[in-house]
Each structure stands twice: as structure tokens, then as C-alpha cells.
C-alpha positions as CSV (number, residue, x, y, z in Angstrom):
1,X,-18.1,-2.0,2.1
2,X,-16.9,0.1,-0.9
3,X,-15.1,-1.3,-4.3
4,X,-13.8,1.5,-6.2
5,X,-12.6,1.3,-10.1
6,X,-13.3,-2.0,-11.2
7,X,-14.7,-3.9,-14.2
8,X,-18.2,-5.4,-13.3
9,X,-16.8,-9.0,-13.3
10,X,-14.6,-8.1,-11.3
11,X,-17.2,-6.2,-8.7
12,X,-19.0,-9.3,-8.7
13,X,-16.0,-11.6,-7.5
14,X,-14.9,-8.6,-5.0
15,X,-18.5,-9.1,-3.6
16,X,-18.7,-12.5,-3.3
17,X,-15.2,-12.7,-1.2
18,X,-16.5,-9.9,1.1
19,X,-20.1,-11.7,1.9
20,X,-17.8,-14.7,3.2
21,X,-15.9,-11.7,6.0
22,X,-18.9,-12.1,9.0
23,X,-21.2,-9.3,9.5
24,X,-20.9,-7.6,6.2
25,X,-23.4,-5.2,5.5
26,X,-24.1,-3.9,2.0
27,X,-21.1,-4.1,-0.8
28,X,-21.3,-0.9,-2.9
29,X,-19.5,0.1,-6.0
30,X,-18.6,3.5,-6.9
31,X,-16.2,5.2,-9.6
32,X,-13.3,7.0,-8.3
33,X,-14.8,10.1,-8.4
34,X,-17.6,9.2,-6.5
35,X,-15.6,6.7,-3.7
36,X,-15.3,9.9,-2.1
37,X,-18.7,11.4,-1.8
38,X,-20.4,7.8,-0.8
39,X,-17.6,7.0,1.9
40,X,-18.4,10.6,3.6
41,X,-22.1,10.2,2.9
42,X,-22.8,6.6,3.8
43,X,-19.9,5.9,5.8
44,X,-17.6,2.4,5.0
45,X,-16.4,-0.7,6.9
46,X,-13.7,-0.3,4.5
47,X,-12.8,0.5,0.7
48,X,-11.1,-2.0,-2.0
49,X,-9.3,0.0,-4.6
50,X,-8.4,-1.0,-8.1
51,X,-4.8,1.2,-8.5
52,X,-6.0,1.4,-11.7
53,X,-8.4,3.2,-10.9
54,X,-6.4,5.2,-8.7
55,X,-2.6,5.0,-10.3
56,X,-1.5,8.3,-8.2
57,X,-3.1,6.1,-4.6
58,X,-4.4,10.3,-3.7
59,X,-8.3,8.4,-3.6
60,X,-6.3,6.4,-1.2
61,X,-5.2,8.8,0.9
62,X,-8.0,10.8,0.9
63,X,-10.3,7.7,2.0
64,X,-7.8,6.7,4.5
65,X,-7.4,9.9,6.5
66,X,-10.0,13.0,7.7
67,X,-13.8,12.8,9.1
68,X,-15.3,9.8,7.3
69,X,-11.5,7.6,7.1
70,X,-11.7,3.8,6.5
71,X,-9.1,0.8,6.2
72,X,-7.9,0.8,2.3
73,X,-7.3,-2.4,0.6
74,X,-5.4,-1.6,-2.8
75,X,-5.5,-4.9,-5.7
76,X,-2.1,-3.9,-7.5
77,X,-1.9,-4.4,-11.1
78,X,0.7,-6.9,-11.8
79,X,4.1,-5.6,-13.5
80,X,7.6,-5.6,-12.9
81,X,7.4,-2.5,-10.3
82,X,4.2,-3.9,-8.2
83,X,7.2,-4.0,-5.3
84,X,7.4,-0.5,-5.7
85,X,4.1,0.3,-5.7
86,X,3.3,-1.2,-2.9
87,X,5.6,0.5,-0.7
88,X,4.1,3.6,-2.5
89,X,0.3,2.8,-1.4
90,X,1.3,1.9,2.0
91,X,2.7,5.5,2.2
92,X,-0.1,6.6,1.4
93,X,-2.3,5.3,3.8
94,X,-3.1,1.7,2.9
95,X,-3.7,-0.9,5.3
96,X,-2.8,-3.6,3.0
97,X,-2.1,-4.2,-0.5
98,X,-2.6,-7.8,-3.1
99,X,-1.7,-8.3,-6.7
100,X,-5.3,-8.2,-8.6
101,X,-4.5,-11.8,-10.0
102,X,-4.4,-13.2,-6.3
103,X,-6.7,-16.2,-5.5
104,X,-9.6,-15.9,-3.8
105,X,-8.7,-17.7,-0.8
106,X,-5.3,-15.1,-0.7
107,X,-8.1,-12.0,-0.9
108,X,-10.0,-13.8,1.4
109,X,-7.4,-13.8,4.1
110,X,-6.1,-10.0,3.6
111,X,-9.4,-8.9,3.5
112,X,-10.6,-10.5,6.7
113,X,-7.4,-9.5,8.3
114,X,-8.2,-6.0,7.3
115,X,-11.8,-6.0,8.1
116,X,-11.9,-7.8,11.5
117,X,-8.9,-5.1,12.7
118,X,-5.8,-7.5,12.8
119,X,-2.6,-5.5,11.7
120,X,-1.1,-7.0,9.2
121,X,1.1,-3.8,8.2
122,X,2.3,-1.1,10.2
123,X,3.3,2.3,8.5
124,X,6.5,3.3,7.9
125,X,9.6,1.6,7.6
126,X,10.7,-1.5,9.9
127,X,11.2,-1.6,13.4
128,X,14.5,-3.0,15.0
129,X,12.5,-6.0,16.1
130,X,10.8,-6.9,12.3
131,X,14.5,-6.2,11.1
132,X,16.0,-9.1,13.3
133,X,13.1,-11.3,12.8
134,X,13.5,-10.7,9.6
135,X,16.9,-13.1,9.7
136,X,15.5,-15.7,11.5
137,X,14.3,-17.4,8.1
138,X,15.8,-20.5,6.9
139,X,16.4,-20.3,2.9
140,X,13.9,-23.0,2.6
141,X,11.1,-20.9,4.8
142,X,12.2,-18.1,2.6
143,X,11.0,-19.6,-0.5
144,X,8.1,-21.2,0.9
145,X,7.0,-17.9,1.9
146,X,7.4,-16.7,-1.4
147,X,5.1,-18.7,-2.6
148,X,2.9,-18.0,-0.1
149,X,3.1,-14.6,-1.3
150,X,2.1,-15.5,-4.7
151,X,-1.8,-17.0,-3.4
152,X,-0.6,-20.5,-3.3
153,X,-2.1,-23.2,-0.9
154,X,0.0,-25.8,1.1
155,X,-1.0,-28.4,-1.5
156,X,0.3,-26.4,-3.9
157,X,3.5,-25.5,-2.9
158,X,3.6,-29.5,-1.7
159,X,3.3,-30.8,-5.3
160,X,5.6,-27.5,-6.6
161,X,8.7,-28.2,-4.0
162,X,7.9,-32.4,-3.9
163,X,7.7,-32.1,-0.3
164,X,4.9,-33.6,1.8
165,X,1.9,-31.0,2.8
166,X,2.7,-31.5,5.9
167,X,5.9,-30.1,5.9
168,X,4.9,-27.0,4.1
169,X,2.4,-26.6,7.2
170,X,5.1,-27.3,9.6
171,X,7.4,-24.9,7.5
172,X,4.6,-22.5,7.5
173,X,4.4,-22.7,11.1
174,X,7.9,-22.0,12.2
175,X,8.0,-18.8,9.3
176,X,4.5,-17.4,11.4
177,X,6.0,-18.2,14.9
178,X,9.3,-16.3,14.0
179,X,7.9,-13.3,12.4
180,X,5.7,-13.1,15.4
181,X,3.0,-12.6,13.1
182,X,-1.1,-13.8,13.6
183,X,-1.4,-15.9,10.3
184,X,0.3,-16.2,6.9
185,X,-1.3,-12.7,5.5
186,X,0.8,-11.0,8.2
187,X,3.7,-12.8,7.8
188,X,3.5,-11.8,4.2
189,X,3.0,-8.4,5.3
190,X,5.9,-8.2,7.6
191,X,8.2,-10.2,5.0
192,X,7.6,-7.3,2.7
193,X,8.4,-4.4,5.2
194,X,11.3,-5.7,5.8
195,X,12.5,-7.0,3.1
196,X,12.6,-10.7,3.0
197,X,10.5,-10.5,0.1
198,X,11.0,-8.1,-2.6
199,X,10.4,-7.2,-6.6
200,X,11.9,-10.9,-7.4
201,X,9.6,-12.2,-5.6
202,X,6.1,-10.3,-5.4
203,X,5.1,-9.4,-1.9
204,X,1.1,-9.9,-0.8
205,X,0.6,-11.7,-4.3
């Protein structure tokens, strides 16, 4: 496992949310200028960049393509245009991107999803079929997946909506058996590819 770019407080939460994925081997740090020469050397179950640390996403794409290539997990830094670069980082070759100010349980999820090999985003734009799943959504799933988006656990959105948890599970439910996706980081995913989710309301938050 490789962090790339960011402060040590930072690397030391990073590495406690990747000794929870199973199997994990070491967790190593490296500058951006380094990420490169490690991940060739060493090799890397896969690579969490800081975009600041990497504004441009080319350590990105240089760590998700040639000889020594692994998944790319990008933490965004939060601002009115994360939507857009998002869509940016994805073009470049990530497998999946999170706002740096997600909750652990959110990385957690993404990060496992990434790691174990479940696609949770495929490249380029939408397909026909993530387009028409994409209008299944009832308003009210809608927002609930927004929130989703933004790191937030079914209690949470519960006491935020002043519905039951229960229903937010049900709700949850129904939005993960529509998308046809394999668990609420996915769904997030695919909400974001197509467009359910957008600038107004952060995608992989």
C-alpha cells in the first residue's frame, strides 16, 4: 500500500483505515516524486493520492498505467469544483475518488471496494443501462443518497430526515437494488457517472 502527499496526521489515519482492509501488507509513504520510483521498485496493492499533492492527477496516471500500474484512490480537496475534479481524476486513470473530509467508515468502504477488486467505477462516460437506471430513483432515494454521498451513516441521515433507521436501510436498499450496484460505495459511484449526483451535491463525499 502506497499514501502519496499527505501531512503525517493524515498518513497515520490513512494507515489505520488500510490495516482494517484484510491481508494488508506494509503501508508506505512516499512524496510525489518518489510515489513513482517505490511503486516500480517495490510494487503496490494500490496507491492513495492526496490531489494536493498531485493537482494536475499526471502521478495518477502514471501510477495507474505501464509496467508496475496499481488501483488509484484520489482524497479530493473539498471546493466548489470537487465535481469537476472528479470526473477529471477518473479520466485519468482512477479507480475511485473521496472528498479528504470523508469519515472513516466512508474511506473504509471505497478503499475496500478498491482493494478487494469490486468495480465501483467504470471509465468513461455512462452506459445506456447506468443512464436508465439512473431514472429509476424516487426523489426521496435521491436525497438519501446524497447524503450517503457526504459519509453519513443510516443513523444519521435517520435523525437528519426524522425518519426511522430503518427506513433509511430499506430506502438504501431499493437505491442499491436499482442501480444494480454491490453496496452503497458503488451506488455512489454510479450515481456520480451518471449524473444523479452532481456539484450540488458532492459525489463519493
Amino acid at each position: 500500500m502506497l499514501i502519496v502527499g499527505f501531512s503525517p496526521l493524515t498518513r497515520i489515519g490513512l494507515a489505520r483505515v488500510l490495516s482494517r482492509l484484510p491481508e494488508v501488507g506494509a503501508v508506505s509513504a512516499a512524496s510525489s516524486m518518489a510515489a513513482v520510483r517505490f511503486a516500480a521498485r517495490n510494487g503496490a496493492g494500490m496507491a492513495v493520492v492526496d490531489q494536493a499533492a498531485d493537482p494536475g492527477f499526471t502521478l495518477v496516471r502514471t501510477l495507474s498505467s505501464g509496467y508496475s500500474s496499481c488501483p488509484v484512490v484520489v482524497l479530493l480537496t473539498p471546493s466548489s469544483h470537487a465535481d469537476e475534479d472528479a470526473r477529471f481524476a477518473f479520466g485519468q486513470g482512477a479507480q475511485a475518488v473521496a472528498l479528504a473530509t470523508a469519515s472513516a467508515s466512508y474511506l473504509h468502504q471505497v478503499l475496500a471496494g478498491v482493494y478487494l477488486g469490486v468495480p465501483i467505477q467504470s471509465k468513461g462516460e455512462a452506459s445506456t443501462g447506468d443512464q436508465k437506471r439512473a431514472h429509476t430513483l424516487s426523489q426521496r432515494e435521491t436525497e438519501i443518497l446524497a447524503l450517503i454521498a457526504e459519509g453519513m451513516s443510516s443513523k444519521s441521515i435517520a435523525e437528519r430526515l426524522v425518519v426511522s433507521v430503518e427506513t433509511v436501510r430499506s430506502h438504501a436498499k431499493n437505491i442499491i437494488r436499482k442501480l444494480e450496484a454491490n453496496g452503497r460505495a458503488e451506488a455512489v459511484s454510479i450515481a456520480y457517472r451518471t449524473g444523479i449526483l452532481d456539484s450540488d451535491a458532492l459525489p463519493l463525499a
